[in-house]
VORO-551336 format. One line per field, with one value per residue (C-alpha): residue number from 0; residue in three letters; x, y, z. Coordinates in Angstrom, 1 decimal, padded with zeros to 4 digits. Last residue first. Example, Ala and Ser with C-alpha at 12.3 -4.5 7.8 and 13.67 -1.06 7.14 Angstrom:
num <- (1; 0)
residu <- (SER; ALA)
east <- (013.7; 012.3)
north <- (-001.1; -004.5)
up <- (007.1; 007.8)
// end
This chain:
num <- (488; 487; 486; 485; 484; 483; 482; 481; 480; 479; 478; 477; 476; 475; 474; 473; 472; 471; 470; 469; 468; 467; 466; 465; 464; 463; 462; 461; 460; 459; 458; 457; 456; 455; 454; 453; 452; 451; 450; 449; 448; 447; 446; 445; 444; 443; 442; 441; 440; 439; 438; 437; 436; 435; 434; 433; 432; 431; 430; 429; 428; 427; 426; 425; 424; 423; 422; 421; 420; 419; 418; 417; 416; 415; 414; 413; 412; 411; 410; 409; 408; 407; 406; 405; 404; 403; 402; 401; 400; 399; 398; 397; 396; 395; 394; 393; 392; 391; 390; 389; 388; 387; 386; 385; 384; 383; 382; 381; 380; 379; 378; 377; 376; 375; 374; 373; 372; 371; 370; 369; 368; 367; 366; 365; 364; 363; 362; 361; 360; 359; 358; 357; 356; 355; 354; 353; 352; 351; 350; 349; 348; 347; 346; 345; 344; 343; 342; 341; 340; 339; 338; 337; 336; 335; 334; 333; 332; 331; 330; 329; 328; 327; 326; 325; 324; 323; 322; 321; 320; 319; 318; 317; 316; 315; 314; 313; 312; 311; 310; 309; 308; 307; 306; 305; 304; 303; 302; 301; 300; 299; 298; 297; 296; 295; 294; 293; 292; 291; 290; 289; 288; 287; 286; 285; 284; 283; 282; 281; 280; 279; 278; 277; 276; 275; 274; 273; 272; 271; 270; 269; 268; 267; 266; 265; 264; 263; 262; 261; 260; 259; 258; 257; 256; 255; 254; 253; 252; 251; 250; 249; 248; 247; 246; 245; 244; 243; 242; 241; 240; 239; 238; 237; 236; 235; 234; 233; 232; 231; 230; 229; 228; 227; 226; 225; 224; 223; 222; 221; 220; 219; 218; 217; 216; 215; 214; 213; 212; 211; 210; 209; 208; 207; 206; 205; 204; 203; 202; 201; 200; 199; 198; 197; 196; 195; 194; 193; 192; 191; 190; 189; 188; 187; 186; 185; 184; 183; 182; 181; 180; 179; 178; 177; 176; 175; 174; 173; 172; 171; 170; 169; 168; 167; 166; 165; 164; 163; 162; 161; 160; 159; 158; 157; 156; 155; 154; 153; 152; 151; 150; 149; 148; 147; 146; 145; 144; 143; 142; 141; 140; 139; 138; 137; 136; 135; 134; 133; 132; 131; 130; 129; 128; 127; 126; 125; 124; 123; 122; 121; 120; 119; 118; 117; 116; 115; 114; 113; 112; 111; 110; 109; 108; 107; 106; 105; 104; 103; 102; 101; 100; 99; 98; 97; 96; 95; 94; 93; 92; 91; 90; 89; 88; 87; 86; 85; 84; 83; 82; 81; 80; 79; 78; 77; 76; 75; 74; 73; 72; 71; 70; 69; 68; 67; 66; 65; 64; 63; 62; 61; 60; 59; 58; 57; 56; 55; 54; 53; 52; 51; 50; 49; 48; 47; 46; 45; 44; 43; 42; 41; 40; 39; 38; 37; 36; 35; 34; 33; 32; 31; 30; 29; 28; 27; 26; 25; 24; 23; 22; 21; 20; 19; 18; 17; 16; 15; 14; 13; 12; 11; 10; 9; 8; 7; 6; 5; 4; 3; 2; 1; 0)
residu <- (UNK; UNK; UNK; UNK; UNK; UNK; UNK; UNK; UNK; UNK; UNK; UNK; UNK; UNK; UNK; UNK; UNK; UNK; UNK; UNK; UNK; UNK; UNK; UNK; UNK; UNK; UNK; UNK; UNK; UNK; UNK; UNK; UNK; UNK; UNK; UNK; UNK; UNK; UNK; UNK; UNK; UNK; UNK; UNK; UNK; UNK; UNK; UNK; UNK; UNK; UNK; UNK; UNK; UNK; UNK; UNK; UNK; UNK; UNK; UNK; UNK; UNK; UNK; UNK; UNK; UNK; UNK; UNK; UNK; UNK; UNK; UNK; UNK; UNK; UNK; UNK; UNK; UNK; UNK; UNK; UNK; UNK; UNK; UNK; UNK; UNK; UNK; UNK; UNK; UNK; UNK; UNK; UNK; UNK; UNK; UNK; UNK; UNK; UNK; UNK; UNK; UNK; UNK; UNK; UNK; UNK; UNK; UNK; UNK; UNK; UNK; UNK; UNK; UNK; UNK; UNK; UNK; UNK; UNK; UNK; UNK; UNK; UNK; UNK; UNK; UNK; UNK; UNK; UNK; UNK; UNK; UNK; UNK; UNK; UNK; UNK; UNK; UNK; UNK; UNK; UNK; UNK; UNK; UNK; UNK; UNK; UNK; UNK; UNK; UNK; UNK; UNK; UNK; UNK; UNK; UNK; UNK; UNK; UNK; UNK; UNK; UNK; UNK; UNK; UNK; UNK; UNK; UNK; UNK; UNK; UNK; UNK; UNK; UNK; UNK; UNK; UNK; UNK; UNK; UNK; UNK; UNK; UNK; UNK; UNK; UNK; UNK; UNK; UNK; UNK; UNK; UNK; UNK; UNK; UNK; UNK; UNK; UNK; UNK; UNK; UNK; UNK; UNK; UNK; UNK; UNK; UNK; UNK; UNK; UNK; UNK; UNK; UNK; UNK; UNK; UNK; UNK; UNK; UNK; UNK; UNK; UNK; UNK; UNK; UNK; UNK; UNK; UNK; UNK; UNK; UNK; UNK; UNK; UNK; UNK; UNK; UNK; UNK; UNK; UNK; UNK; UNK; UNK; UNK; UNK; UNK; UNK; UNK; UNK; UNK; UNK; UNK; UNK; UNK; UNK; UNK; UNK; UNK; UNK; UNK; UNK; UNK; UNK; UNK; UNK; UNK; UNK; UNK; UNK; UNK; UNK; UNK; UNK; UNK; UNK; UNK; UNK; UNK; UNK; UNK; UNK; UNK; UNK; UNK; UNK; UNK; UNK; UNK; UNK; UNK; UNK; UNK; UNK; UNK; UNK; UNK; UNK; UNK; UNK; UNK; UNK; UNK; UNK; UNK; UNK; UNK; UNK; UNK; UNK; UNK; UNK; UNK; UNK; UNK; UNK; UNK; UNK; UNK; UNK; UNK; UNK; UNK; UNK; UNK; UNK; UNK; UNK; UNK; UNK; UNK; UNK; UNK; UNK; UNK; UNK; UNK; UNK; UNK; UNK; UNK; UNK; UNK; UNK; UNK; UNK; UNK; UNK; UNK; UNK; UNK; UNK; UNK; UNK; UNK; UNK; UNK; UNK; UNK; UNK; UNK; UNK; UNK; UNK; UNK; UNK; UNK; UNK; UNK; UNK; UNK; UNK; UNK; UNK; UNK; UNK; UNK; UNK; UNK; UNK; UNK; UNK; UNK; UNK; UNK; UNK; UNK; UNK; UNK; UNK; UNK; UNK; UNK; UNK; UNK; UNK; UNK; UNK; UNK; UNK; UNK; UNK; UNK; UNK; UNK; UNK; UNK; UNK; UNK; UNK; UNK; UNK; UNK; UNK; UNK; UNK; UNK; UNK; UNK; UNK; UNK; UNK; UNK; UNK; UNK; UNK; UNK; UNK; UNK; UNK; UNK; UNK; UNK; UNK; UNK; UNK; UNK; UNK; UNK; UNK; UNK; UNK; UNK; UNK; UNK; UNK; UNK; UNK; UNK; UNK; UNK; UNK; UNK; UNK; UNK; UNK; UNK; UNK; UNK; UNK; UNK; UNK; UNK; UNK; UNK; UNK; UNK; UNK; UNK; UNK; UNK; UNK; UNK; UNK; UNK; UNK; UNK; UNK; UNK; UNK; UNK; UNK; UNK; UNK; UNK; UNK; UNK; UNK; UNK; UNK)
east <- (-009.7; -010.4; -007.1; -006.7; -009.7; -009.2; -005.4; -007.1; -010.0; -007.2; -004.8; -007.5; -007.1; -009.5; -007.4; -006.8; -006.0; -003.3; -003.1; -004.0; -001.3; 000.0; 000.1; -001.0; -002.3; -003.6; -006.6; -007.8; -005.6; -005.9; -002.5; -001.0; 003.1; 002.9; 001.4; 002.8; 002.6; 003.2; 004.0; 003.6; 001.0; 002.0; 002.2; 002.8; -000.9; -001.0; 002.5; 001.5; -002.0; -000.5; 001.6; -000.9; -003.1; -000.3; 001.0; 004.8; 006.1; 009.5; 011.4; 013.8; 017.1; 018.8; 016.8; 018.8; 019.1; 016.0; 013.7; 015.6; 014.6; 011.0; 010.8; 011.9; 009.3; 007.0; 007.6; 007.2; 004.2; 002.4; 004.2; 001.3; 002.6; 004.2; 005.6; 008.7; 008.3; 010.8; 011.1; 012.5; 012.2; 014.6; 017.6; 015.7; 013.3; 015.3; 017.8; 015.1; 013.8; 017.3; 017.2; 014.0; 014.8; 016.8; 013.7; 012.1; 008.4; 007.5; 006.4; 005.9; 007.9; 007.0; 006.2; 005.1; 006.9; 006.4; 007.8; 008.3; 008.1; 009.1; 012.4; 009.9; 009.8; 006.4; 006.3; 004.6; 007.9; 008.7; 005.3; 006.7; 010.1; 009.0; 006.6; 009.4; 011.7; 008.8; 008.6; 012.1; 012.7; 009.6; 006.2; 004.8; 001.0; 000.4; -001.7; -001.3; -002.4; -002.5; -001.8; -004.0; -003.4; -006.1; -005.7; -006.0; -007.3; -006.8; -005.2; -004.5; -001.0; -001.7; -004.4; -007.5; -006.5; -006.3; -008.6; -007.9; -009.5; -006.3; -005.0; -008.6; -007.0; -003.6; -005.4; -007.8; -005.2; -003.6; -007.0; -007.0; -005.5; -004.3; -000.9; -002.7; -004.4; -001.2; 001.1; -001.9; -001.5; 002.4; 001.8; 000.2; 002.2; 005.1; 003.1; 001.8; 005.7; 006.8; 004.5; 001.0; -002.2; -004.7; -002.5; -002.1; -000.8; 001.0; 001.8; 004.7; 004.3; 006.6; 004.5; 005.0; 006.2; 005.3; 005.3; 003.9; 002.1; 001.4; -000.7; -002.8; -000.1; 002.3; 005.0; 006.4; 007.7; 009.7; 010.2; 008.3; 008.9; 006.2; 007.3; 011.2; 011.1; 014.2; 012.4; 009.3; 007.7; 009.4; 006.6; 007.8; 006.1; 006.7; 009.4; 010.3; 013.6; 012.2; 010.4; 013.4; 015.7; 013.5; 013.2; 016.8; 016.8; 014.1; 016.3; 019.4; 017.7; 019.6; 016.9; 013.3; 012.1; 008.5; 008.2; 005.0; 005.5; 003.1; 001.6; 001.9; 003.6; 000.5; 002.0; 002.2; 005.2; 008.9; 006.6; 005.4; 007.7; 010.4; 008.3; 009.6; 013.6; 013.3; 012.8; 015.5; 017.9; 017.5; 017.8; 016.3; 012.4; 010.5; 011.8; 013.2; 009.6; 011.0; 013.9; 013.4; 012.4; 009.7; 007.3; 006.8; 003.6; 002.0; -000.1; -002.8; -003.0; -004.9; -006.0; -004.7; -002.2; -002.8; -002.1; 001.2; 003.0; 006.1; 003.6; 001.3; 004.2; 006.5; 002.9; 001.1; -001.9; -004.6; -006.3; -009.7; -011.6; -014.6; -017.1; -020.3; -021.4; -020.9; -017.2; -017.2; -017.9; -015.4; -012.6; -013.6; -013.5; -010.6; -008.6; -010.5; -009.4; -005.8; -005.4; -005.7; -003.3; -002.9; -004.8; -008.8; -011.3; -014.8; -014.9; -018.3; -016.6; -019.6; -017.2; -015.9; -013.3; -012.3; -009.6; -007.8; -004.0; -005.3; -008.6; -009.5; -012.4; -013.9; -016.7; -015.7; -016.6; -013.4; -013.6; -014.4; -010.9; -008.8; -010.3; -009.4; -005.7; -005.5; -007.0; -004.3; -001.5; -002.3; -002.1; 001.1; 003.2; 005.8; 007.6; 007.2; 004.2; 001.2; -001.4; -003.7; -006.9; -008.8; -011.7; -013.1; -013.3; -016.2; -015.4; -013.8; -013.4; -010.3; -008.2; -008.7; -006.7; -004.3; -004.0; -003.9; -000.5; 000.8; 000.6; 001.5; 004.9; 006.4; 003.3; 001.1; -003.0; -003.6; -007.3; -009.2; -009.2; -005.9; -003.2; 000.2; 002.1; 005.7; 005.0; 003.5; 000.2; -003.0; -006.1; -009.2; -012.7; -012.8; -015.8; -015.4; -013.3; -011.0; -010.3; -009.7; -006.9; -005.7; -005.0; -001.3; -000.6; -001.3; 001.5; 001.3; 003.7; 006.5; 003.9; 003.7; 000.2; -002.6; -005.2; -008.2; -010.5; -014.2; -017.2; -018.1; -017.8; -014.2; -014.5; -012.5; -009.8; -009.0; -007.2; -010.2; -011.9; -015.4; -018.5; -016.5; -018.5; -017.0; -016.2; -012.5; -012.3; -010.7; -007.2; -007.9; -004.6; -002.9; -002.6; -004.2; -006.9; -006.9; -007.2; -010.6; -011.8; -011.4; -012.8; -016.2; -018.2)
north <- (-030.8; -027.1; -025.5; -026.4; -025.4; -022.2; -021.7; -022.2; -019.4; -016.7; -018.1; -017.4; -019.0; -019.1; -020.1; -017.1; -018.4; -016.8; -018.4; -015.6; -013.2; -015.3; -018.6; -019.2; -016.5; -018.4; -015.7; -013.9; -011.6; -010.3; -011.2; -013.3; -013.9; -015.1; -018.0; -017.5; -019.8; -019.9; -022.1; -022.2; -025.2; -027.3; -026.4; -029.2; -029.5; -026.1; -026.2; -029.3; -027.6; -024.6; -026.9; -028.9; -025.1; -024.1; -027.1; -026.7; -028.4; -027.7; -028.0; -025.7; -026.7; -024.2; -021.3; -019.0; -021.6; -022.8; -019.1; -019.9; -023.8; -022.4; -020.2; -023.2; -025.8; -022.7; -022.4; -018.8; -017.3; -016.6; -018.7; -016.6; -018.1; -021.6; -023.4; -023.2; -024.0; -022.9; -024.3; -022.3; -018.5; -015.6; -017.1; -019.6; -017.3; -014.3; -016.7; -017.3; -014.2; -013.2; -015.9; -015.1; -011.2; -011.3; -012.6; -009.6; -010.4; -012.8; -015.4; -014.4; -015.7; -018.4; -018.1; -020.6; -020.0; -021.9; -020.2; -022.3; -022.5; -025.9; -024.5; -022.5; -018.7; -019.1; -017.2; -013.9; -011.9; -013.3; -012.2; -009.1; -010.0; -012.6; -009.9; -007.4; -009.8; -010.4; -007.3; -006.5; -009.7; -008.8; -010.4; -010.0; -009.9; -011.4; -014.2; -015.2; -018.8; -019.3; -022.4; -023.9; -027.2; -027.9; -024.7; -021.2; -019.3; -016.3; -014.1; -010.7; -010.3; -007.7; -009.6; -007.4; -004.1; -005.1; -002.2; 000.4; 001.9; 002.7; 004.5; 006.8; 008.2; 009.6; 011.3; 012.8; 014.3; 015.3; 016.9; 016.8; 019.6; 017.7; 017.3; 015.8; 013.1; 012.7; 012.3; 009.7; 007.5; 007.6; 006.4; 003.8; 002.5; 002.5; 000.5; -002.2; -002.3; -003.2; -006.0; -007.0; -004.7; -003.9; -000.7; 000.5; 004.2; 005.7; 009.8; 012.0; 016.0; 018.0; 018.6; 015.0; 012.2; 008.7; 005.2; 002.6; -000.5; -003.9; -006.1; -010.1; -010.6; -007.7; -006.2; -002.9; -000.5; 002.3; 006.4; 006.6; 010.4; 012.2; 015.5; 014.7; 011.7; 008.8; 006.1; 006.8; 010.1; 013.2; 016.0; 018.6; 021.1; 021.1; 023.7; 021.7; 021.6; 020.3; 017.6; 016.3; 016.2; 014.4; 011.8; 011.7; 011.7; 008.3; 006.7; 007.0; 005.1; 005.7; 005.8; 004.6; 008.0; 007.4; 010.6; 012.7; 015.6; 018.8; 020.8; 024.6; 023.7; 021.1; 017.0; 015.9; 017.0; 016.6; 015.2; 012.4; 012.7; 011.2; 007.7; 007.5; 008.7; 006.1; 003.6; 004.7; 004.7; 001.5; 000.2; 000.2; 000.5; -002.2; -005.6; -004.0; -004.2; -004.0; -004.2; -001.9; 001.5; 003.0; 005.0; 008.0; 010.1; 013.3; 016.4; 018.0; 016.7; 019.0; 016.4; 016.6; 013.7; 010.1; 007.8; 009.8; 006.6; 007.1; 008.2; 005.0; 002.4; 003.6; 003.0; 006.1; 004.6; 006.6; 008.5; 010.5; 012.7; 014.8; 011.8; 013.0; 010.6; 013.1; 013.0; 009.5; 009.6; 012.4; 010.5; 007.3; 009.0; 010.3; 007.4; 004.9; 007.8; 008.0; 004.0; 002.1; 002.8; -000.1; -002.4; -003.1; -003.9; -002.7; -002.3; -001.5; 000.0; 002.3; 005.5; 003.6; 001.5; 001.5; -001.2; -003.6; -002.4; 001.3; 003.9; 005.0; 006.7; 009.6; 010.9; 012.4; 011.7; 011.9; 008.1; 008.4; 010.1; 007.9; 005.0; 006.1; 007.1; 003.5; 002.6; 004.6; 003.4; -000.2; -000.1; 001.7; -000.2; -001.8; -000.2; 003.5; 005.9; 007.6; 010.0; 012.3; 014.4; 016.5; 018.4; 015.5; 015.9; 017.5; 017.1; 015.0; 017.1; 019.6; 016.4; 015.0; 017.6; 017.1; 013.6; 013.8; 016.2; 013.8; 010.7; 012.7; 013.4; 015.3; 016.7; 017.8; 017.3; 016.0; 017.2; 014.8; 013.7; 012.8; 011.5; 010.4; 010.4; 011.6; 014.7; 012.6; 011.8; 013.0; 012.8; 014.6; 014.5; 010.7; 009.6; 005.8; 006.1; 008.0; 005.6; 002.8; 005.4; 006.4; 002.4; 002.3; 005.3; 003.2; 000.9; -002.5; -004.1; -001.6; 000.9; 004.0; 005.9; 007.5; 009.2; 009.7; 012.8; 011.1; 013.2; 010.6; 007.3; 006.0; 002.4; -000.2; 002.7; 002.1; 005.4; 006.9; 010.2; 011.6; 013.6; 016.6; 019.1; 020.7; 024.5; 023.8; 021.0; 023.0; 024.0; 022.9; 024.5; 022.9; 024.6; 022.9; 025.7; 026.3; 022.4; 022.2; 025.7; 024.7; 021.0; 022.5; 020.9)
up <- (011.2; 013.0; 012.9; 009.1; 008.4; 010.1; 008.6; 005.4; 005.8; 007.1; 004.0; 001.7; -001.7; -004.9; -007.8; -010.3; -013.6; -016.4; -019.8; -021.2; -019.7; -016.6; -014.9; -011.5; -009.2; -005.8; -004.4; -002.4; -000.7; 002.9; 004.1; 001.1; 002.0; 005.6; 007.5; 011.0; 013.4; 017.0; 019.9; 023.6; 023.3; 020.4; 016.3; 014.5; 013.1; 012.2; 010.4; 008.3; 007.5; 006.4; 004.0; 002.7; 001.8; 000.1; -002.1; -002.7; 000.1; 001.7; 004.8; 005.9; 006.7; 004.7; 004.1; 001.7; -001.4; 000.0; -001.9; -004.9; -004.9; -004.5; -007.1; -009.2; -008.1; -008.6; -012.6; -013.3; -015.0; -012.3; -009.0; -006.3; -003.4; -003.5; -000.5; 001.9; 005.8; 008.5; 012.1; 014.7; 012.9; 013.1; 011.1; 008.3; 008.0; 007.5; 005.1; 003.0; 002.7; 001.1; -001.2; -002.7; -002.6; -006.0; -007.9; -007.7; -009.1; -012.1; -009.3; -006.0; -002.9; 000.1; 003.4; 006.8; 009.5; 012.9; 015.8; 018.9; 022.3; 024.0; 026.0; 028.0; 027.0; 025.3; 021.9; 022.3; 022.2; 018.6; 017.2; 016.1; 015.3; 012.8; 011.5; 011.4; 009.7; 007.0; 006.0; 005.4; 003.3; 001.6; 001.4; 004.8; 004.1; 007.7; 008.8; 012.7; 014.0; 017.4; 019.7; 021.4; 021.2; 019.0; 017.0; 017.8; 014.7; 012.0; 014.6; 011.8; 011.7; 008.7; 006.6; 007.4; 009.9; 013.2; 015.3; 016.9; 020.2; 022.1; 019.2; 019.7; 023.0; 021.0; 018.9; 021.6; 023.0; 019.9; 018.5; 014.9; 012.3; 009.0; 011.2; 013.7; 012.2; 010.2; 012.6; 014.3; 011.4; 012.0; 015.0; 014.5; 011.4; 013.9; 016.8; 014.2; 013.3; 016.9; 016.9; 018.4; 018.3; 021.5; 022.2; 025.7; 025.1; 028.0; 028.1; 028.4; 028.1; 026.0; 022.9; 022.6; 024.5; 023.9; 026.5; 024.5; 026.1; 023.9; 022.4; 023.4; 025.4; 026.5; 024.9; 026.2; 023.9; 025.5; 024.1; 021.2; 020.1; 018.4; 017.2; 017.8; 016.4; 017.0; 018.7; 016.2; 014.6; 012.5; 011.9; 009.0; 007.5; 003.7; 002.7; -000.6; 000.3; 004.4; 002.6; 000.5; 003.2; 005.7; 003.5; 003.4; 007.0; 006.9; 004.6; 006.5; 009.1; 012.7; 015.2; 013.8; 012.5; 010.6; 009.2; 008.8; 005.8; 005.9; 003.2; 002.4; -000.9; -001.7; -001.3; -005.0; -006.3; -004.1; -001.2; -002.8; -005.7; -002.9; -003.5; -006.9; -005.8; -003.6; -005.7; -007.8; -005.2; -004.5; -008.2; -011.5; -010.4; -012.2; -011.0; -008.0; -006.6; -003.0; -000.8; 002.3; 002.6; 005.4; 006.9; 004.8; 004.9; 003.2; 004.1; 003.0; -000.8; -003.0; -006.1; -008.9; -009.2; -008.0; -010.9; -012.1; -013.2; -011.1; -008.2; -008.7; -009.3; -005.9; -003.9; -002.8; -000.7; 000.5; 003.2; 002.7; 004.7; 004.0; 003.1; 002.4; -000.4; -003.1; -001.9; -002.1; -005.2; -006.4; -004.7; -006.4; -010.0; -009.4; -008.7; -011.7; -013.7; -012.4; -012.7; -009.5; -006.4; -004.2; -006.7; -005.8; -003.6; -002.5; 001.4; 003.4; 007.1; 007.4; 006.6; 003.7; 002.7; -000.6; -001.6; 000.5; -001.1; -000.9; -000.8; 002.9; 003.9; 006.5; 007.8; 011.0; 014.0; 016.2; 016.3; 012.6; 012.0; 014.2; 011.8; 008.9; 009.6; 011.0; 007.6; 005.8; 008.3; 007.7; 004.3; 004.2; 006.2; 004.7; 001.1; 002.0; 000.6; 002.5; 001.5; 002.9; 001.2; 003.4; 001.3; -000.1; -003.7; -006.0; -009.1; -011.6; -014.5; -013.4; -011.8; -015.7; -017.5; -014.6; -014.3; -018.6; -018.5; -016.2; -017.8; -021.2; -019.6; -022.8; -023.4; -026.4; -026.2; -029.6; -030.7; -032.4; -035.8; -037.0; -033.9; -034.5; -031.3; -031.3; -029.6; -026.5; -026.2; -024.5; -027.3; -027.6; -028.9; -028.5; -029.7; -030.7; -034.2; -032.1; -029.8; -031.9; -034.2; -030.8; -029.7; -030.8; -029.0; -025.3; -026.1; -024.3; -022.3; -020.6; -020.9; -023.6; -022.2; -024.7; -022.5; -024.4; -023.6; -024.5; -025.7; -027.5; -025.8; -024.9; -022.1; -025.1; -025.8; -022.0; -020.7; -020.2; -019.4; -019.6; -021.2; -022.5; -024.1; -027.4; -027.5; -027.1; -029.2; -032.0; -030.2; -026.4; -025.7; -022.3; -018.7; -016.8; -016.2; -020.2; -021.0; -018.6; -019.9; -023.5; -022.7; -022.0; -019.1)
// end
């Protein structure tokens, strides 16, 4: 493939290059073999232009930079928004794709949603995947992990693979980072999602409004003009009408979902003990969904997932069948074990003050209603994140749950003792003890019959991140595996 038709269809002049063969793209000066188009990034650590010189000494026949660059000997690819510039120039190499492409954005939710969205399309027999938090999973439920939205080449490069596997469906994660960064551009998207906003990732966007403005380019840029928008609508959540704003400017087709949806209206939620009944109406008929999931959240991502099976053109009846059929997704209050007593275990990702109300409310209903019943929390908050949520999830914890337990998760390059005292500052009365895996066991072994735990912050991760930059080690750690020991000594 010739770069000059690969700039022209971009719109960028190839200049010289324009007759040379282009054998890949990278944004890694250490991964650029001849033939290479060299993607030349300013981050808030390292500084992409410093490496052209590297990257043209290994084959790079072209360079994406800004104005300011300096590049001699390859081609400079001019652009304001180099990130951009080099999704598109890139979107033009990496072919085929999956003809349905969805994505979803919001600060809770959107891992579950995509693999929900996954699932309804294999019960309808389609080959489909998901790419997010968990990583790739693929039509025969295989999973290959990675970050929430990799880099733009790493991106591409999955889509076009799973393409030449067959797959025809694909719904992915659109975090805040990966649409401010451009790292999912190109690519036809059929239709877009937005469940939520709460508190997040602060540390990198400069304020509310900020963050939202990043996961607005969802349907501002990246969903295609004739596309359609599927928004969670939980009653009176200014988010979720400004959302709506934004998709019907753009003249995306809009599908509102939740207790205040008009396309998919949830009209009753009715707990129950191993999930829960929903009562929906759409297209003007009422129907009831038993789904095997707990929490009011697990029903909204649900939902949503099935707004976008049937904005993307699936069956509603058969939609709204296949919810009944889902399955937990890893790490989102997934039952890790029943101890002694018998009383369960839950693991959720919850790592937000947001998040981590709506687990807390979610398991809430299932604690026995004798004077006994308990919920056991078990949470702490990341290091070199948001510090200004510590508090905040403290004083969740300390309000919704009965007995509160603070420990480390993830400290970096922060010094966990101090995480921690944040995190109390908002829990009073909780008890605390830094060392994960002693703390789950503490909660498991005070849990009695009619009570509850929740071990939340991790989900499906790993590992224990401690340190950072060279002196960074990952511990392995797997809440799920813990709370089993734990359960079992």
């Amino acid at each position: 493939m010739k770069l000059g038709p690969i700039a022209a269809e971009a719109g960028y002049d190839a200049g010289t290059a324009a007759d040379q063969t282009v054998t890949g793209f990278a944004i890694d000066h250490r991964k650029v073999a001849p033939g290479t188009v060299f993607g030349a990034f300013q981050g808030a650590q390292v500084n992409g232009e410093d490496f052209i010189p590297a990257a043209i000494a290994g084959g790079a026949i072209a360079v994406v930079a800004r104005p300011e660059a300096s590049v001699a000997g390859a081609v400079h690819i001019v652009d304001e928004e180099p990130r951009r510039a080099f999704a598109r120039l890139a979107a033009q190499f990496f072919t085929p794709v999956p003809e349905t492409v969805v994505a979803v954005t919001g600060t809770n939710g959107k891992t579950s949603t995509v693999e929900m969205t996954r699932q309804l399309w294999r019960m309808a027999g389609i080959s489909a995947a998901s790419i997010g938090t968990l990583g790739v999973t693929t039509p025969d439920e295989s999973v290959s992990t990675g970050l929430t939205t990799p880099d733009i080449v790493t991106f591409l490069s999955n889509m076009t693979g799973l393409a030449r596997e067959g797959v025809s469906h694909v719904a992915y994660e659109a975090s805040s980072h990966g649409l401010s960064q451009f790292r999912n551009e190109g690519l036809r998207v059929a239709a877009g999602a937005f469940t939520n906003l709460s508190r997040d990732h602060l540390d990198y966007h400069a304020d509310m409004d900020d963050y939202f403005a990043a996961k607005m380019r969802l349907f501002d840029e990246v969903v295609a003009p004739d596309g359609a928008a599927v928004i969670w609508h939980g009653g009176s959540d200014g988010w979720a009408d400004r959302a709506v704003e934004h998709a019907t400017k753009r003249g995306l087709r809009v599908l509102t979902v939740g207790d205040g949806g008009e396309d998919i209206r949830l009209v009753a939620r009715m707990p129950g003990t191993l999930g829960q009944e929903l009562a929906i109406e759409h297209g003007g008929a009422t129907r009831t969904i038993k789904l095997a999931l707990i929490g009011a959240y697990q029903a909204a991502n649900a939902l949503v997932a099935a707004g976008l099976v049937i904005a993307t053109g699936g069956d509603a009846a058969a939609t709204f069948d296949g919810l009944t059929r889902l399955q937990p997704v890893r790490g989102r209050l997934e039952r890790a074990a029943l101890n002694r007593a018998g009383a369960p275990v839950y693991v959720d990702y919850a790592h937000t003050p947001d998040a981590l109300e709506a687990a807390i409310a979610a398991l809430r209903p299932h604690v026995s209603d004798s004077p006994r019943g308990r919920l056991i929390v078990v949470f702490g908050a990341g290091g070199d994140r948001d510090s200004g949520k510590r508090a905040e999830m403290g004083r969740v914890a300390a309000e919704r749950a009965d007995v509160v337990i603070v420990t480390d998760d993830n400290p970096r390059g922060e010094d966990a003792a101090a995480i921690r005292a944040q995190v109390l500052e908002g829990a009073l009365g909780a008890r605390e003890i830094g060392d994960r895996r002693a703390a789950i066991a503490a909660a498991v072994a005070l849990a009695q019959a009619g009570d509850i735990v929740l071990v939340a912050g991790k989900g499906h991760e790993q590992g224990q991140i401690i340190g950072s930059g060279e002196n960074m080690r990952v511990l392995p750690f797997d809440d799920v595996t813990v709370a089993r020991e734990a359960a079992a000594a």
